[in-house]
LUMBA-461390 format. One line per field, with one value per residue (C-alpha): y, x, z. Coordinates in nm, 3 decimals, decimal comma, padded with zeros to 5 digits, m for minus. Example, Ala and Ser with C-alpha at 12.3 -4.5 7.8 and 13.67 -1.06 7.14 Angstrom:
2
v m00,450;m00,106
u 01,230;01,367
w 00,780;00,714
//
This chain:
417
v 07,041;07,203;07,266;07,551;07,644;07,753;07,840;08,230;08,122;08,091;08,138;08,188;08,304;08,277;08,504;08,354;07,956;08,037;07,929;08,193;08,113;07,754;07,746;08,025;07,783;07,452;07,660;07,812;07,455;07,319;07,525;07,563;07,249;07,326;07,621;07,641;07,782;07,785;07,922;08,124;08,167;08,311;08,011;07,715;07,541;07,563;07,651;07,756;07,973;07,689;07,411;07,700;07,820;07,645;07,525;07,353;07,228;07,470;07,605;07,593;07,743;07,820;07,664;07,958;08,274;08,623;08,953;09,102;08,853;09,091;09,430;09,634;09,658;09,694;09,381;09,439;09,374;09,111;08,880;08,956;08,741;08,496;08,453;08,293;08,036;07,968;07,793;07,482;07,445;07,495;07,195;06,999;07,069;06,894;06,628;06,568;06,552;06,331;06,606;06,541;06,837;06,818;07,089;07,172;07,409;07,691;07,620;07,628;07,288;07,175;06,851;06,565;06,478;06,691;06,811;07,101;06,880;06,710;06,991;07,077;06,797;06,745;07,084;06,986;06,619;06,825;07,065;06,786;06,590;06,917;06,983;07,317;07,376;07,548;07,685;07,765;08,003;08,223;08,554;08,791;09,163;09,302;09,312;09,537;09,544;09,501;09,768;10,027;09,973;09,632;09,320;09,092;09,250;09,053;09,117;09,067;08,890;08,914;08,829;08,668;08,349;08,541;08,614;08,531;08,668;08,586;08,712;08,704;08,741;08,628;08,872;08,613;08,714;08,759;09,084;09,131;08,942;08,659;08,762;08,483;08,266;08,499;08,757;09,009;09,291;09,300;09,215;09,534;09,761;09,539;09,603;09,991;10,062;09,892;10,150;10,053;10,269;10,134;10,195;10,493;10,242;09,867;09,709;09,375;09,193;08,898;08,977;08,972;09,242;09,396;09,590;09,829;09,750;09,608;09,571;09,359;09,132;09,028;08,841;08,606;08,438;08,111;08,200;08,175;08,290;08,382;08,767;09,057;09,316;09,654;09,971;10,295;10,638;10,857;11,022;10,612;10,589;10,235;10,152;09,748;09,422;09,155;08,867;08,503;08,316;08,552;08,437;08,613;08,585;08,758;09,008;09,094;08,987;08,720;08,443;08,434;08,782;08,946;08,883;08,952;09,281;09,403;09,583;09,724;09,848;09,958;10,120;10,354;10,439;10,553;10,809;10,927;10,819;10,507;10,281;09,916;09,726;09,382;09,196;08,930;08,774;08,853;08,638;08,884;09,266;09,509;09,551;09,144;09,162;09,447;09,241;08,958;09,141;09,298;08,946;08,776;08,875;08,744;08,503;08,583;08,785;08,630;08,274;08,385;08,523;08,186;07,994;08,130;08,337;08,157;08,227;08,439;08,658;08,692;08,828;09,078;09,216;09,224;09,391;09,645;09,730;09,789;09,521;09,276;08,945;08,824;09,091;08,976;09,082;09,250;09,455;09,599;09,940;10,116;10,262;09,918;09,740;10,002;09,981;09,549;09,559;09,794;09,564;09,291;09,389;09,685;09,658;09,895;09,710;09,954;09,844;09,990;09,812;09,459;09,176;09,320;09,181;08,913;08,708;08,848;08,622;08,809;09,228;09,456;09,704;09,652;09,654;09,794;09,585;09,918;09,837;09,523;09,376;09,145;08,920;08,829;08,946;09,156;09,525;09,796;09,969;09,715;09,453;09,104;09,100;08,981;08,945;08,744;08,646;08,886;09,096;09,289;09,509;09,236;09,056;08,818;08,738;08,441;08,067;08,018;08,263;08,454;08,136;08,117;08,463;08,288;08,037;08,260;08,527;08,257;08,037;08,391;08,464;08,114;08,079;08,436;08,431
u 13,003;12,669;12,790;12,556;12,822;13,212;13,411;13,502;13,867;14,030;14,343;14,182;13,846;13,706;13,356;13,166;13,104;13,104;13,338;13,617;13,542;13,575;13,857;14,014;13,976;14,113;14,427;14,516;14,474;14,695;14,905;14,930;14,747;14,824;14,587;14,217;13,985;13,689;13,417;13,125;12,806;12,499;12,305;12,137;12,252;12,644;12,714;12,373;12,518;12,699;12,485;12,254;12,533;12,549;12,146;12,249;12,602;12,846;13,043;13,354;13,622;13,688;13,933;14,092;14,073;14,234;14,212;14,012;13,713;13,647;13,540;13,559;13,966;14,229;14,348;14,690;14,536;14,335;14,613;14,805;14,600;14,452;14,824;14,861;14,589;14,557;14,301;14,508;14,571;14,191;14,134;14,419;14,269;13,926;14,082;14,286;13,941;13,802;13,623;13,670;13,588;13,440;13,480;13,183;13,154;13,129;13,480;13,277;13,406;13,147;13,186;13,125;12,854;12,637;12,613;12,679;12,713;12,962;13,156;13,076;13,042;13,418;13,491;13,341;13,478;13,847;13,721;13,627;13,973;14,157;13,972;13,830;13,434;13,172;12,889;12,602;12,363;12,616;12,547;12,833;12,684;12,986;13,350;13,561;13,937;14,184;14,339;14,603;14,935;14,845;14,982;14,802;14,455;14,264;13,935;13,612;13,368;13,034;12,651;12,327;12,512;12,765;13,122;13,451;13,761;14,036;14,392;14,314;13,982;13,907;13,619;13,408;13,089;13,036;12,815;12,460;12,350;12,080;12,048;11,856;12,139;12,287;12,505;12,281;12,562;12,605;12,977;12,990;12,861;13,112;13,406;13,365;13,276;13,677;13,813;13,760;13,608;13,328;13,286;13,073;12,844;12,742;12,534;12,408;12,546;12,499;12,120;11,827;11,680;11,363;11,155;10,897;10,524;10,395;10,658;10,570;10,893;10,740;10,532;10,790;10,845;11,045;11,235;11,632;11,910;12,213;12,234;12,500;12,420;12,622;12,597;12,604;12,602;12,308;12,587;12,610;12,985;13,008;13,034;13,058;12,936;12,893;12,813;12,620;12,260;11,985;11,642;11,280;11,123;10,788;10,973;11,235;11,566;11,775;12,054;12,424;12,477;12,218;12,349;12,696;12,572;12,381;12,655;12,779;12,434;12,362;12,706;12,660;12,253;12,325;12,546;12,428;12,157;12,256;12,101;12,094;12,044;12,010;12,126;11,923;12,129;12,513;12,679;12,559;12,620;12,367;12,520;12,480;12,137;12,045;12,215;11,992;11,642;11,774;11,776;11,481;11,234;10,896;11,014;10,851;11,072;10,894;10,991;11,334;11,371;11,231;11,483;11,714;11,483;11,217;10,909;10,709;11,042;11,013;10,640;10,696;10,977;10,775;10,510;10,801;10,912;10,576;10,621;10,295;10,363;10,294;10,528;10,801;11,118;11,017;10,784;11,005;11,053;11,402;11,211;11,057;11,417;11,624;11,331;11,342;11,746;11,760;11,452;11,691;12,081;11,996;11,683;11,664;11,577;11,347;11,537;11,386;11,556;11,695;11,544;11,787;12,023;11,742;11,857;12,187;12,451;12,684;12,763;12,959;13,153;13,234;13,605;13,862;14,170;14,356;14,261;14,407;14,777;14,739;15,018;14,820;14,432;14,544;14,366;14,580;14,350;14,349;14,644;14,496;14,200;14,232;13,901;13,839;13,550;13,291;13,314;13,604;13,522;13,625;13,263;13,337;13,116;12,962;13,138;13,252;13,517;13,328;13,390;13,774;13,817;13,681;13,894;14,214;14,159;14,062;14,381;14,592;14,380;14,412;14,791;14,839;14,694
w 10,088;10,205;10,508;10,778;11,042;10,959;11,188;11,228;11,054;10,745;10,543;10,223;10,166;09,826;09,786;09,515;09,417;09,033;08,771;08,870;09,241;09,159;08,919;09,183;09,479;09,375;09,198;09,573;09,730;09,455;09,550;09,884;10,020;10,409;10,432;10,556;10,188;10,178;09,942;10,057;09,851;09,905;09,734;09,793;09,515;09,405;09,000;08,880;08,601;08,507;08,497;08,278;07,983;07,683;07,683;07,988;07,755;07,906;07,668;07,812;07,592;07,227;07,019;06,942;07,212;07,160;07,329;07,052;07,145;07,408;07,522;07,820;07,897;07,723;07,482;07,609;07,988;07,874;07,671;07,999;08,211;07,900;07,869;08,245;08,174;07,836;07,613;07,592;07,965;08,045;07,772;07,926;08,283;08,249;08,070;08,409;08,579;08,314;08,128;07,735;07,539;07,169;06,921;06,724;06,377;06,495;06,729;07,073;07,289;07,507;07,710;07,538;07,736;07,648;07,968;08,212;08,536;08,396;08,433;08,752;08,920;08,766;08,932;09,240;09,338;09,290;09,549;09,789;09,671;09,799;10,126;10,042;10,211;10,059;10,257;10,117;10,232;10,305;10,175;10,219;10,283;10,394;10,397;10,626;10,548;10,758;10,995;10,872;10,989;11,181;11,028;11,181;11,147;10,870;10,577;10,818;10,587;10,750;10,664;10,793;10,882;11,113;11,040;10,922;10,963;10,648;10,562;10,199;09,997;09,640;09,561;09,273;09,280;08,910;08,774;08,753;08,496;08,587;08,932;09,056;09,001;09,270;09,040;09,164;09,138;09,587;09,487;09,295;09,573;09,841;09,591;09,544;10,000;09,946;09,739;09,385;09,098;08,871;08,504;08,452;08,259;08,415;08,125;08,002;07,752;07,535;07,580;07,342;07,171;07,165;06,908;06,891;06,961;06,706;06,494;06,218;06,261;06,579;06,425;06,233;06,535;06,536;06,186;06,197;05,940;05,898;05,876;05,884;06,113;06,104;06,379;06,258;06,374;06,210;05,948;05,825;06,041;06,085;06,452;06,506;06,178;06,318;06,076;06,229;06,286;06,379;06,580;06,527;06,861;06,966;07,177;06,873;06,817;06,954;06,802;06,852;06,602;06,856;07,151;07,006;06,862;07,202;07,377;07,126;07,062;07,426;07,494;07,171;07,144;07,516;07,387;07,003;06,765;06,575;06,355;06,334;05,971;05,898;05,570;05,524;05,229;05,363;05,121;04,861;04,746;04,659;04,348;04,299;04,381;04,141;03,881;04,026;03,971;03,640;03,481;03,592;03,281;03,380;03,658;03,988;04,240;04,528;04,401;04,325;04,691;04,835;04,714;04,949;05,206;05,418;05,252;05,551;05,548;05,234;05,226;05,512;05,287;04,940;05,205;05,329;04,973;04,867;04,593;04,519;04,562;04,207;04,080;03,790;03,720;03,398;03,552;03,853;03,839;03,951;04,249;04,354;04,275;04,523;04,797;04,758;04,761;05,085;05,244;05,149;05,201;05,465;05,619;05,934;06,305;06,546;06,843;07,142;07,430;07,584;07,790;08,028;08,336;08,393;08,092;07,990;07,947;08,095;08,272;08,053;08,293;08,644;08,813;08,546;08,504;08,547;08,919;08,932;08,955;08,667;08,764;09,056;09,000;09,312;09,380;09,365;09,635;09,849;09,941;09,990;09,832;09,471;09,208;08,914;08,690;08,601;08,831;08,610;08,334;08,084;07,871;07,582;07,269;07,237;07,226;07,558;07,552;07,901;08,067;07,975;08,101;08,450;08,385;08,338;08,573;08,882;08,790;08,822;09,134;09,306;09,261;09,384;09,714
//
């Protein structure tokens, strides 16, 4: 697999040993086994990303997957290719290699393993079984297309290593999110010196929040929840809710509704003022909650927040509403009850940033599908090159649904080439 020299030939040439490269790969050797692939990556190490999602799980699909689970495209684009390679298939497939997939709660499957090589390693005995070579170490820095009006001149891939000369080029070389895996956005610079037009905005997403210096949330650390979060413009316009578990960290804000909420946060505070609320109780009103305080008489409102609020939450937001902690219900005043429902049901997050690209799950912007012939992931600026994975302007929300876009878009790649 690892191997240093390749000769300056091949039929296929897939740019990028990811999960799209991958899945892209062994679909064009299915089906057309008589042809030289190989993969190129600028590694040492093949699947890093993968062996990484999931807490090192891989979350490979969803049990259920629609269009509206992502941004970036259209949803009419999107089902278009989800369509070709479908969330059953991609289940069905790693069964094949002896990859069972277990559905948990929340509807993310993850191997039942437990474990990310699984996957890959899965992934990477088919490659072997089909005769594609990867070679690692293989930066790509370049790409020159063939010649106009000369059918038999070919994509020059070249880098470090040498060169490489291929009549058709997968492009998979993801975004820019965790660049040291080696997504360190080089495949969007290669893909727009070919033709293509980036998004006016190349973001992270799925990425961890941060708040203000000494914030006094910050200091919470370790506490989780479920929360509702809700996005609105400065006039109170409601942008994106986004309801799910929430995680207190000593840099700010992180958890599955975080991530989920952070490019939808970063897309619209680049444009307008917004504001970003937190309700700490979502499976109550505001209205229920007044009733709530109304009718404790002399019982303690910090005990009666406790029993559903950890207790150090609780505090800061007794603290926040300016409300002493041995306070009773009798004694409330209207003022103090408004100020403890809004610390409660819509307490306002000083967001002043992300973690950024370095731990993002995945890139939000990139190639847009408009670009792309979506029957066969081929560009409409270029003829025989064809891309896939993250490298499109296509990012999921959490639960494994960024990985079935790989999954989709390679399969539509690798049978098309």
């Amino acid at each position: 697999m690892n191997e240093k020299n390749t000769t300056n030939r091949a039929d296929v040439a897939i740019v990028g040993g990811g999960a799209a490269g991958l899945f892209a790969a062994i679909w064009a050797a299915r089906t057309d086994a008589n042809r030289r692939i190989v993969i190129l990556d600028g590694a040492r190490r093949i699947g890093a990303k993968i062996l990484i999602a999931g807490g090192g799980r891989c979350n490979v699909t969803n049990e259920k997957v629609t269009p509206d689970d992502f941004c970036g495209s259209s949803p009419n684009a999107i089902k278009k290719v989800l369509g070709r390679f479908t969330q059953p298939q991609t289940v069905d497939f790693f069964a094949e290699l002896g990859v069972k997939l277990k559905r948990e709660p929340t509807g993310k499957l993850f191997p039942t393993t437990d474990k990310a090589r699984t996957v890959l390693d899965a992934m990477l005995a088919e490659v072997d079984r089909l005769g594609i070579k990867i070679f690692l170490n293989h930066r790509v820095e370049n790409i020159r297309p063939p010649s106009d009006g000369d059918e038999r001149s070919k994509f020059e891939i070249a880098g470090p290593w040498g060169h490489l000369v291929a009549p058709k080029v997968i492009l998979a070389t993801g975004g820019k999110s965790v660049p040291q895996t080696g997504s360190d956005g080089h495949g969007l610079e290669i893909v727009r010196r070919l033709g293509h037009e980036l998004t006016p905005k190349i973001f992270p997403a799925l990425v961890p929040l941060q708040l203000a210096d000494g914030d006094p949330l910050k200091q919470l650390s370790g506490i989780s929840l479920p929360v509702l979060l809700q996005l609105t413009e400065s006039s109170g316009k409601r942008i994106e809710t986004v309801e799910g578990d929430l995680l207190l960290t000593h840099k700010g804000l992180s958890g599955p509704a975080v991530l989920d909420m952070s490019r939808h946060w970063i897309a619209a505070s680049s444009e307008r003022a917004v504001r970003l609320n937190v309700s700490w109780l979502p499976e109550i009103t505001e209205e229920v909650l007044q009733a709530e305080l109304q009718s404790l008489g002399r019982r303690s409102i910090r005990g009666h927040l406790r029993e559903r609020l950890p207790d150090r939450l609780v505090d800061h937001l007794l603290t926040f509403a300016e409300i002493p902690p041995e306070q009773t219900g009798v004694d409330l005043a209207r003022p103090q009850r408004k100020s403890l429902v809004t610390a409660v049901c819509n307490f306002p997050l000083e967001v002043t940033g992300t973690l950024g690209f370095k731990v993002a799950e995945v890139t939000a912007g990139g190639v847009p599908l408009s670009q792309i012939e979506l029957k066969t992931m081929q560009s409409r600026v270029m003829p025989g090159l064809h891309l896939c994975g993250e490298i499109c302007d296509v990012d999921g929300r959490i639960g494994g649904f960024n990985f079935q876009w790989a999954w989709s878009s390679g399969y539509v790649a690798g049978v098309s080439v």
